[in-house]
PDB file as gemmi writes it, atoms N, CA and C in Angstrom:
CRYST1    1.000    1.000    1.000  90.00  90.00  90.00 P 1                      
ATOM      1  N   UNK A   1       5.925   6.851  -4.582  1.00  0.00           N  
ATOM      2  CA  UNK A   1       5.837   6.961  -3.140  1.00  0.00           C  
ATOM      3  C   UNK A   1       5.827   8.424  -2.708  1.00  0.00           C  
ATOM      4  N   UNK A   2       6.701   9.123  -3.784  1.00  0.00           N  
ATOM      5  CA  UNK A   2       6.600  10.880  -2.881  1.00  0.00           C  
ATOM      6  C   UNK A   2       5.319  11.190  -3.080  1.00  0.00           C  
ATOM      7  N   UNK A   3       4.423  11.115  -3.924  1.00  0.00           N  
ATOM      8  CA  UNK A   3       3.080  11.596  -4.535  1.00  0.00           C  
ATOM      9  C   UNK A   3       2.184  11.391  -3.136  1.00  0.00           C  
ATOM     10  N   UNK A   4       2.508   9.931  -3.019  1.00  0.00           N  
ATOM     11  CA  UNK A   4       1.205   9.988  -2.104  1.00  0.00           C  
ATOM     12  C   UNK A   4       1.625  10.515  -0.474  1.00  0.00           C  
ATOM     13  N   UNK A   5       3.387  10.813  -0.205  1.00  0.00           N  
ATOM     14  CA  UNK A   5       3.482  11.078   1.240  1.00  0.00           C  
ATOM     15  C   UNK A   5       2.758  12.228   1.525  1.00  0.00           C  
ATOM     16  N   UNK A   6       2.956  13.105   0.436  1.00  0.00           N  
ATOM     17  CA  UNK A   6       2.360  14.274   1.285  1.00  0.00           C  
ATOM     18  C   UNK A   6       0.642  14.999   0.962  1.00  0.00           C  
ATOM     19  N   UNK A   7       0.134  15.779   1.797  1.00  0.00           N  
ATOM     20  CA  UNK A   7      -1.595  15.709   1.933  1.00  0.00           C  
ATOM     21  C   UNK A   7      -2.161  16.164   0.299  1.00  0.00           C  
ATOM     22  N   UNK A   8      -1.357  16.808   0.182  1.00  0.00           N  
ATOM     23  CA  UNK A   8      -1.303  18.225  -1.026  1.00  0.00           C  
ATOM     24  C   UNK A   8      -1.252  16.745  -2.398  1.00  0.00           C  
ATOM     25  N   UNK A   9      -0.301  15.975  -2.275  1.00  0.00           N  
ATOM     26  CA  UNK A   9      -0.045  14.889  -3.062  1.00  0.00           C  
ATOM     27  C   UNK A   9      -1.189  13.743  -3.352  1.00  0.00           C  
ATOM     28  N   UNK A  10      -1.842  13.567  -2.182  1.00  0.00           N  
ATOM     29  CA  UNK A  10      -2.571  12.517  -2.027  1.00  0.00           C  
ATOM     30  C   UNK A  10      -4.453  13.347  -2.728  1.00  0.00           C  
ATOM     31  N   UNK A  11      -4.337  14.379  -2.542  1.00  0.00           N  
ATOM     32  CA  UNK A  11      -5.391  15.273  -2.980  1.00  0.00           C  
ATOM     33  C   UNK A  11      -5.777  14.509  -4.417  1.00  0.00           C  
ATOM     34  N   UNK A  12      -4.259  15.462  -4.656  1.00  0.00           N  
ATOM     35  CA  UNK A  12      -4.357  15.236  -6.435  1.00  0.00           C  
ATOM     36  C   UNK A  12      -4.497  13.679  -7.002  1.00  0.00           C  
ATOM     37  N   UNK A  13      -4.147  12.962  -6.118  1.00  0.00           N  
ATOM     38  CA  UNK A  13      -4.252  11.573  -6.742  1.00  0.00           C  
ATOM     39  C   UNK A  13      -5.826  11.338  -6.205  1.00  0.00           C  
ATOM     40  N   UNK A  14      -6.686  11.466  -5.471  1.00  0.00           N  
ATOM     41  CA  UNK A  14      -7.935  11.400  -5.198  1.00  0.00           C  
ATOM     42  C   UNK A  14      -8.453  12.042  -5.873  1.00  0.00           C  
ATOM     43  N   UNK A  15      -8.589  13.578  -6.622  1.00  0.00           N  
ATOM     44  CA  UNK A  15      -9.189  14.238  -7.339  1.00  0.00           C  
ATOM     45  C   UNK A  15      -9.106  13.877  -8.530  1.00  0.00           C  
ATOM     46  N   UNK A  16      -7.896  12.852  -9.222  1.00  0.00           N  
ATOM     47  CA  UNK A  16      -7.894  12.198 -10.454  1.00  0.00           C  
ATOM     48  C   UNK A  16      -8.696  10.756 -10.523  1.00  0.00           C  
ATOM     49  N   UNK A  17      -9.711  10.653  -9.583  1.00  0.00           N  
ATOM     50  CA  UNK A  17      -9.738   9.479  -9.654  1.00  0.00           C  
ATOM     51  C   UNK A  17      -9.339   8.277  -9.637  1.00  0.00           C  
ATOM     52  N   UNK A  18      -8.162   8.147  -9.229  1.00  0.00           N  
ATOM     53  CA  UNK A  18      -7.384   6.790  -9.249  1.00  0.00           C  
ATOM     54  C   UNK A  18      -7.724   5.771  -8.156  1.00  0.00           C  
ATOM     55  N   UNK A  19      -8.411   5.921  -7.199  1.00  0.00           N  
ATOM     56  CA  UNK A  19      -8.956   4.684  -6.750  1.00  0.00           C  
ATOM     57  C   UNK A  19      -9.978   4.201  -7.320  1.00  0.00           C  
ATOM     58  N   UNK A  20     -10.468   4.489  -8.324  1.00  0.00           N  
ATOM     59  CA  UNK A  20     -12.014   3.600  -9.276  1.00  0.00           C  
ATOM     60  C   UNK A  20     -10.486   3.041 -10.169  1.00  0.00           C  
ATOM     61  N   UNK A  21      -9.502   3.281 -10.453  1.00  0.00           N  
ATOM     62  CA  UNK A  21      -8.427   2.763 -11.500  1.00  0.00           C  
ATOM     63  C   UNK A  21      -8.274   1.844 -10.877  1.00  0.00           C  
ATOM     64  N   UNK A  22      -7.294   1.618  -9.580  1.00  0.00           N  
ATOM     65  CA  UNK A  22      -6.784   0.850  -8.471  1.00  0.00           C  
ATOM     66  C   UNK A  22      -8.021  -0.114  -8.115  1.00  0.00           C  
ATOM     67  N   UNK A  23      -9.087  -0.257  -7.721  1.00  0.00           N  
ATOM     68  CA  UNK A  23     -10.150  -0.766  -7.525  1.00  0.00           C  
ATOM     69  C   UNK A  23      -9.846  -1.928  -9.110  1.00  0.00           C  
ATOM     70  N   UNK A  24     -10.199  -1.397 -10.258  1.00  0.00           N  
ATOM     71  CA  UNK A  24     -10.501  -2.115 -11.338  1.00  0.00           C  
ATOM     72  C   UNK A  24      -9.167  -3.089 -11.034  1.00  0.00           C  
ATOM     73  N   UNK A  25      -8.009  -2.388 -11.441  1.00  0.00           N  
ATOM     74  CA  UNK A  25      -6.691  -3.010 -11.242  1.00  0.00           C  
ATOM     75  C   UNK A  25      -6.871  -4.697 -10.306  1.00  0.00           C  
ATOM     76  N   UNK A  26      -7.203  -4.358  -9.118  1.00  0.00           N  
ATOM     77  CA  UNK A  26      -6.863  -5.081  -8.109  1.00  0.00           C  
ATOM     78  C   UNK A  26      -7.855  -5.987  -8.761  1.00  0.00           C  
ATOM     79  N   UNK A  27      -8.982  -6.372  -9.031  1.00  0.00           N  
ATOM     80  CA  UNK A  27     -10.079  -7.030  -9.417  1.00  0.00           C  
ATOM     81  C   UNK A  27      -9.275  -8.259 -10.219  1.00  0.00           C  
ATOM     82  N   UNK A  28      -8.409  -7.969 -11.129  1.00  0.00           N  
ATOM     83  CA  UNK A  28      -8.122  -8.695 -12.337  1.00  0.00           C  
ATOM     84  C   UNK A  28      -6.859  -8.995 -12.222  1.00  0.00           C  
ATOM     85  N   UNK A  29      -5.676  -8.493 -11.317  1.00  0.00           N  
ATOM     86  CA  UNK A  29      -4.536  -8.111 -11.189  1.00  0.00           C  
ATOM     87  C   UNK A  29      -4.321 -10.037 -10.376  1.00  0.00           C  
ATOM     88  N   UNK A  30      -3.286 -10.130 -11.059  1.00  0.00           N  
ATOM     89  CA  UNK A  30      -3.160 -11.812 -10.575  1.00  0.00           C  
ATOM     90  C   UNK A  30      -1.818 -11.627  -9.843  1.00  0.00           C  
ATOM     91  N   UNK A  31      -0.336 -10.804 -10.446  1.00  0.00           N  
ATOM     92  CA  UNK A  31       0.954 -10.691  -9.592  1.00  0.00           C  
ATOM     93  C   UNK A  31       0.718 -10.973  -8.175  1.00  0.00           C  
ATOM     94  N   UNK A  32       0.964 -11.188  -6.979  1.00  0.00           N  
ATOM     95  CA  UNK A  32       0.752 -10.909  -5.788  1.00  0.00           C  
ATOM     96  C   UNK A  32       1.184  -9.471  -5.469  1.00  0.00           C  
ATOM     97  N   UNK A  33       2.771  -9.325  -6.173  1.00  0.00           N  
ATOM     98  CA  UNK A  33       3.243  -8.053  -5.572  1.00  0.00           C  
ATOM     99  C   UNK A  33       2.729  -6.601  -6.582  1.00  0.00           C  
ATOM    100  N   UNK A  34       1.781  -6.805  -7.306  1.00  0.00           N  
ATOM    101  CA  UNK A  34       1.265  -5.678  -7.763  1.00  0.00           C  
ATOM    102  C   UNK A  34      -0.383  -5.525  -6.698  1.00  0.00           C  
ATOM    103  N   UNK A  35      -0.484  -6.711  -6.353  1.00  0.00           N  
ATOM    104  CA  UNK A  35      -1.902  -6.888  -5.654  1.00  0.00           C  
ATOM    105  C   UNK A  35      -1.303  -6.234  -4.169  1.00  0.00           C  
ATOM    106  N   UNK A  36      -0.221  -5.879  -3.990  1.00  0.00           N  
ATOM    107  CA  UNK A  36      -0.379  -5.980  -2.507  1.00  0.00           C  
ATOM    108  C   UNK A  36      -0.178  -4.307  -2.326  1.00  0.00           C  
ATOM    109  N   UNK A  37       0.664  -4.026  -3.445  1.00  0.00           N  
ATOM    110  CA  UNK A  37       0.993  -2.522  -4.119  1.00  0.00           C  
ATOM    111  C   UNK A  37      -0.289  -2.034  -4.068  1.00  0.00           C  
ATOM    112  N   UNK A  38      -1.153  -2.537  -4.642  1.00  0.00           N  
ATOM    113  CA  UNK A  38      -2.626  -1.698  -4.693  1.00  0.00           C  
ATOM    114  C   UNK A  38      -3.297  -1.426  -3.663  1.00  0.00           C  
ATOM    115  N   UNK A  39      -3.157  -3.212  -2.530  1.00  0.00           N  
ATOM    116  CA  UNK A  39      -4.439  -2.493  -1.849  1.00  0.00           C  
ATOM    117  C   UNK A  39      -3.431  -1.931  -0.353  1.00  0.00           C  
ATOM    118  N   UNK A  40      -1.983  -1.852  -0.859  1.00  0.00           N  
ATOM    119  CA  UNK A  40      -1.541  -0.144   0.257  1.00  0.00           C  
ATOM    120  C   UNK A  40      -1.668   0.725  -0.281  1.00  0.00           C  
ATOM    121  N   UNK A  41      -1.907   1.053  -1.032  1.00  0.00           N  
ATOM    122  CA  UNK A  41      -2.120   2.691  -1.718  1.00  0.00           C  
ATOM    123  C   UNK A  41      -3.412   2.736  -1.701  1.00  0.00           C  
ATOM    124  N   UNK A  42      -4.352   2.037  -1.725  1.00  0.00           N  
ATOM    125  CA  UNK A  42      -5.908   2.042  -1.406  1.00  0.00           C  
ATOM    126  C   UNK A  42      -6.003   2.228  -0.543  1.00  0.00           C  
ATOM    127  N   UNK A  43      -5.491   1.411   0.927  1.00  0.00           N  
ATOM    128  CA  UNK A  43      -5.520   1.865   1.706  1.00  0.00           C  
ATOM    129  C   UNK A  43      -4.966   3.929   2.691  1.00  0.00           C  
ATOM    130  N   UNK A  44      -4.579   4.006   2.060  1.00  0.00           N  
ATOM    131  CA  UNK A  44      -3.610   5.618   1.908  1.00  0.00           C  
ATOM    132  C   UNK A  44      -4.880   6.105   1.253  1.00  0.00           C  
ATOM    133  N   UNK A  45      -5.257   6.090   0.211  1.00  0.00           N  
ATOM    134  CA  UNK A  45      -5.840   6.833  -0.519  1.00  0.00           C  
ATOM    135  C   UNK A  45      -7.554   7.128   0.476  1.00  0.00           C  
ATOM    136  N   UNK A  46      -8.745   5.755   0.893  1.00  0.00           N  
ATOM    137  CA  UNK A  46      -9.542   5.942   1.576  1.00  0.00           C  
ATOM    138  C   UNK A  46      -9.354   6.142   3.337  1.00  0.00           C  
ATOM    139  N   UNK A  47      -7.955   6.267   3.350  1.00  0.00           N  
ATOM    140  CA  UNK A  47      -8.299   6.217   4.854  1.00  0.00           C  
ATOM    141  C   UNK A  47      -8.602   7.610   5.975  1.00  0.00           C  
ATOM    142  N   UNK A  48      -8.275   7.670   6.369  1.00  0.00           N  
ATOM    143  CA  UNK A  48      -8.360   9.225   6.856  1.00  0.00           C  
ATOM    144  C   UNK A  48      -7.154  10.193   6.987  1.00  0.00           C  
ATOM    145  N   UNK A  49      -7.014  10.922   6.721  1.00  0.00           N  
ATOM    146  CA  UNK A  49      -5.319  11.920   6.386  1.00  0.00           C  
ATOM    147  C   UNK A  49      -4.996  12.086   8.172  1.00  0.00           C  
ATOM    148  N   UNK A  50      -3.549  11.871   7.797  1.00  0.00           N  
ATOM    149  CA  UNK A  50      -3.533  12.075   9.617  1.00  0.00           C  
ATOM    150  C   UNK A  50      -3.353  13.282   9.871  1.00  0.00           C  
ATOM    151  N   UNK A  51      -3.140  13.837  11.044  1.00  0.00           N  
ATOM    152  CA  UNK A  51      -3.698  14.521  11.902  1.00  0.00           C  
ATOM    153  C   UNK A  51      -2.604  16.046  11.861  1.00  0.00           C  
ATOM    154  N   UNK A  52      -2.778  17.074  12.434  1.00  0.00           N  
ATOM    155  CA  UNK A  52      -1.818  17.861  12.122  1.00  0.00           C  
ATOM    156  C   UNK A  52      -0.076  17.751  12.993  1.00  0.00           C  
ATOM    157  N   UNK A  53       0.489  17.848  12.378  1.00  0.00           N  
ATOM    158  CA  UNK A  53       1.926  17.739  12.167  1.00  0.00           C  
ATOM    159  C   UNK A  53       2.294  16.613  11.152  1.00  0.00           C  
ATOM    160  N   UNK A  54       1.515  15.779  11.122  1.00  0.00           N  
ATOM    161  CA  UNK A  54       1.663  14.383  10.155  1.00  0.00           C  
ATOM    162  C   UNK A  54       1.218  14.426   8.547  1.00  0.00           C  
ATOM    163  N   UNK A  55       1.001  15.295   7.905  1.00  0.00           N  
ATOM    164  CA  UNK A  55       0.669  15.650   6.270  1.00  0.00           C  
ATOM    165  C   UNK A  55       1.999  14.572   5.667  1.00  0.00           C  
ATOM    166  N   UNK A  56       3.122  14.950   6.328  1.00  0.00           N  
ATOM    167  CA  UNK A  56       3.780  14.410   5.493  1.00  0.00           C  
ATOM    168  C   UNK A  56       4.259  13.186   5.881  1.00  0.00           C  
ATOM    169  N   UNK A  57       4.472  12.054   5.191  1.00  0.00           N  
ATOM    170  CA  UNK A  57       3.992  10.961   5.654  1.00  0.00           C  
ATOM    171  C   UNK A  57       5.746  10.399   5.513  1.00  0.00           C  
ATOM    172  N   UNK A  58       6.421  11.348   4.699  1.00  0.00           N  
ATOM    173  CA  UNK A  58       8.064  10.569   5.168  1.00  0.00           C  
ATOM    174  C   UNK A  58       8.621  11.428   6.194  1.00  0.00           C  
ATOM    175  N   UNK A  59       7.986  12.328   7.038  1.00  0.00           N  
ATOM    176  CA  UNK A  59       8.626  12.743   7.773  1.00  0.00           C  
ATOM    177  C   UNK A  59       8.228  12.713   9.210  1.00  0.00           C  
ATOM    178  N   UNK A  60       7.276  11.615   9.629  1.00  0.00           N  
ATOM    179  CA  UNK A  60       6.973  11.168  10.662  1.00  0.00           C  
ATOM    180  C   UNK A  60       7.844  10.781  11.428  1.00  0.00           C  
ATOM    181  N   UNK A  61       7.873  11.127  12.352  1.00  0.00           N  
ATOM    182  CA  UNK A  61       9.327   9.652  13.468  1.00  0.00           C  
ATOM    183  C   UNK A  61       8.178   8.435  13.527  1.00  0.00           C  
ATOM    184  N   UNK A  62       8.591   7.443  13.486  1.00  0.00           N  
ATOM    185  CA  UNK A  62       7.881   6.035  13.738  1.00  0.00           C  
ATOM    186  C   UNK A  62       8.967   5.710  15.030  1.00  0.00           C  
ATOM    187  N   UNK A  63       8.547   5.114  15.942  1.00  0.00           N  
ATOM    188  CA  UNK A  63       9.761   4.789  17.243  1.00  0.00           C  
ATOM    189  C   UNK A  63      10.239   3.262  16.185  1.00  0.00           C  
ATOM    190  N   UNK A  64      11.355   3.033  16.775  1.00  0.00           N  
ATOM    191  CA  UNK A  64      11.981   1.899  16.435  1.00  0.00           C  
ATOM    192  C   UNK A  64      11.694   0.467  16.535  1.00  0.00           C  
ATOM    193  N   UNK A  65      10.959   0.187  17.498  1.00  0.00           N  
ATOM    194  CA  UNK A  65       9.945  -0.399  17.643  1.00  0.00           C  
ATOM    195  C   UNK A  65       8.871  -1.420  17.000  1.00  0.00           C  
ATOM    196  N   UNK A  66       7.916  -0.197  16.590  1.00  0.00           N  
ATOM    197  CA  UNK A  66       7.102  -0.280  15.446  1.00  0.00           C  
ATOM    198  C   UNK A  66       7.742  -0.391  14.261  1.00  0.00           C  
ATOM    199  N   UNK A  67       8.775   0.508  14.155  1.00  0.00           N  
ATOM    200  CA  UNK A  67       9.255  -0.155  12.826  1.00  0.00           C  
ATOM    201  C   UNK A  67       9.876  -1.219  12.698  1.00  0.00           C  
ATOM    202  N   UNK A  68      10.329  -1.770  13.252  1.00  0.00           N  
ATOM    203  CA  UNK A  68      10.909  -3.048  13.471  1.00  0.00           C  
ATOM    204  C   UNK A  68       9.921  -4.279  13.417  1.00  0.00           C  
ATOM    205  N   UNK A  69       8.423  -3.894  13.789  1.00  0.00           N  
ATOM    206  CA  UNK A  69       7.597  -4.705  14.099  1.00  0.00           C  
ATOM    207  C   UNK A  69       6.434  -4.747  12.177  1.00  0.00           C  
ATOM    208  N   UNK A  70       6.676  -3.728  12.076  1.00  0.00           N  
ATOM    209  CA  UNK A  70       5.870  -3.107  10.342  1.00  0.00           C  
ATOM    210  C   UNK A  70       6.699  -4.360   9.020  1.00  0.00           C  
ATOM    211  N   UNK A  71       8.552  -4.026   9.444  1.00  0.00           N  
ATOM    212  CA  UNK A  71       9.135  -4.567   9.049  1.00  0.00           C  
ATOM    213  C   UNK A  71       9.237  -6.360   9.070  1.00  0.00           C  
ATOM    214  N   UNK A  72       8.919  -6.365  10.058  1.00  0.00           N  
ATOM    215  CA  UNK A  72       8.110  -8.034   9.782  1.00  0.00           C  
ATOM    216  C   UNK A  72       7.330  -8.330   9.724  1.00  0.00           C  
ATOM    217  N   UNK A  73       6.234  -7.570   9.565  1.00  0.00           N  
ATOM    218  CA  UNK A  73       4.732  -7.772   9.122  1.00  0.00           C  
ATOM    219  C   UNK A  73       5.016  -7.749   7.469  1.00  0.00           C  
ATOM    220  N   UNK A  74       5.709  -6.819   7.031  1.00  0.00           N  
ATOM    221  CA  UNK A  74       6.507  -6.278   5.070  1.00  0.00           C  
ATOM    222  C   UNK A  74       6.647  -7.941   4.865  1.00  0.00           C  
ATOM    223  N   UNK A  75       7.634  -8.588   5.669  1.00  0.00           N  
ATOM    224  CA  UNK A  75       8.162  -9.649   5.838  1.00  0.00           C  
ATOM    225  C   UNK A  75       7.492 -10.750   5.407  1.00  0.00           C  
ATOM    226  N   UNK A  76       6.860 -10.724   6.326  1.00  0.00           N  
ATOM    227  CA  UNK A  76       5.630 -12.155   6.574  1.00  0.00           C  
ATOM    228  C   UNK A  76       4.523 -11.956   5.481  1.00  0.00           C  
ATOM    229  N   UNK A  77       4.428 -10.827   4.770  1.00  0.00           N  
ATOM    230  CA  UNK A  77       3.174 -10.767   3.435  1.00  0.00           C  
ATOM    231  C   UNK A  77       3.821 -11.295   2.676  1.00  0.00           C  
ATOM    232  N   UNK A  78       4.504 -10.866   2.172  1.00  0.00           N  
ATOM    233  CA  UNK A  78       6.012 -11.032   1.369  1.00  0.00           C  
ATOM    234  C   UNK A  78       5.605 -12.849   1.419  1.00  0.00           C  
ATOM    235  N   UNK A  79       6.219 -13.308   2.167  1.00  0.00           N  
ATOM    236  CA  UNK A  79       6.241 -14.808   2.189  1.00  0.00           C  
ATOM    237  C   UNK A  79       4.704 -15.092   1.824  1.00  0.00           C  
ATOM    238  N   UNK A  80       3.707 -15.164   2.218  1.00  0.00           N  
ATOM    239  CA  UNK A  80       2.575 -15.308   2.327  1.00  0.00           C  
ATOM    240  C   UNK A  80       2.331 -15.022   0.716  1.00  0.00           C  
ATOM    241  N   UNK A  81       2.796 -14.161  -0.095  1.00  0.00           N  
ATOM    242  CA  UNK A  81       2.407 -13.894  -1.395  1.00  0.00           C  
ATOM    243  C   UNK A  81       3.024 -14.740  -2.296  1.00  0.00           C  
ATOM    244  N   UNK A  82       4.554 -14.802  -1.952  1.00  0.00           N  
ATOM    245  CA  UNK A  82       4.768 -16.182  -2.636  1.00  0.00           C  
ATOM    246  C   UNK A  82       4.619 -17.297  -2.561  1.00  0.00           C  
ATOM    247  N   UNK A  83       3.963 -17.553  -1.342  1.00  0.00           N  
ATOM    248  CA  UNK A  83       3.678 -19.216  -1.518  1.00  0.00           C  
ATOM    249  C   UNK A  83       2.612 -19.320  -2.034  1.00  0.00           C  
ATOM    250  N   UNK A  84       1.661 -18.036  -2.382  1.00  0.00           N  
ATOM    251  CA  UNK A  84       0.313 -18.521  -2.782  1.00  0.00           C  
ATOM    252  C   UNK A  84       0.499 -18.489  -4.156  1.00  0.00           C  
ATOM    253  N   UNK A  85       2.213 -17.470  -4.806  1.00  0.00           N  
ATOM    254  CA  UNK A  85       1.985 -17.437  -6.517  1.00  0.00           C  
ATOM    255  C   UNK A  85       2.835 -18.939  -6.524  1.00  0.00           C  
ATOM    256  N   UNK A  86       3.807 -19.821  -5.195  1.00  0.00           N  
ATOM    257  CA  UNK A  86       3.573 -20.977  -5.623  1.00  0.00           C  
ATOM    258  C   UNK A  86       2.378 -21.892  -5.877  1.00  0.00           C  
ATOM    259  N   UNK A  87       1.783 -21.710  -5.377  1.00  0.00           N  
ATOM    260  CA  UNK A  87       0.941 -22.764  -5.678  1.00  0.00           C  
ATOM    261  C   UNK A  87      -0.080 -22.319  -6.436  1.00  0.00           C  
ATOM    262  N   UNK A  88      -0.055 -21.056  -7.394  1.00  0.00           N  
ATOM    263  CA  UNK A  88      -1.034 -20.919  -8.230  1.00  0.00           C  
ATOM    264  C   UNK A  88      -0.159 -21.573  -9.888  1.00  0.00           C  
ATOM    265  N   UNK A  89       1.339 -21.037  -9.499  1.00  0.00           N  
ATOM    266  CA  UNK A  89       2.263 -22.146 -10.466  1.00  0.00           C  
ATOM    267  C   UNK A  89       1.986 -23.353 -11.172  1.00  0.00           C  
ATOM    268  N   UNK A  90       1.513 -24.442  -9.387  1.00  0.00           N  
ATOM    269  CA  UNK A  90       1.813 -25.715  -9.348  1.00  0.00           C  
ATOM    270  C   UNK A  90       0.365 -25.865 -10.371  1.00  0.00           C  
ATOM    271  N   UNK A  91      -0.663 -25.027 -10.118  1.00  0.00           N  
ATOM    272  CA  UNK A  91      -2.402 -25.164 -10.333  1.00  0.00           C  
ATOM    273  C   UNK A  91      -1.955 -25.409 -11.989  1.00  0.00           C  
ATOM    274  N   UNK A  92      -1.565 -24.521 -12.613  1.00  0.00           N  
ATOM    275  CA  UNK A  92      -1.283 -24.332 -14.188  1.00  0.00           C  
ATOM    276  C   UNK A  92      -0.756 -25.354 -14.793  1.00  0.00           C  
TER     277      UNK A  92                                                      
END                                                                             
């Protein structure tokens, strides 16, 4: 997680190529919670770097709010991932 907070961090992980890695990964990757790992850091990795004062991405204020609201969105995937590795269980 520190690698990719900051701009300088996220460089080096783009200049190594690791989203053609992450890409392959996700393709074949059956866990839910490694699948969901990937496509947020995919997302981080293609999106656009934010804006100036924001490079660093743990030192943002988020209002309370939103985080509160992120935090049950975390929530609700979360559930959503295990019911689908239930029932990929039940499939087997």
């Amino acid at each position: 997680a520190q690698l990719m907070a900051t701009k300088t961090g996220r460089q080096v992980v783009r200049d190594r190529g690791t989203y053609v890695v992450l890409r392959e990964l996700h393709r074949w990757e059956q866990q839910p919670e490694v699948l969901a790992a990937c496509e947020k850091l995919i997302q981080v990795l293609i999106g656009d770097e934010p804006g100036p004062g924001m490079e660093n991405l743990l030192e943002v204020d988020v209002p309370e709010e939103l985080e509160r609201e992120l935090q049950r969105l975390d929530c609700q995937e979360e559930e959503q991932w295990q019911q689908r590795e239930g029932e990929q269980r039940e499939l087997r």
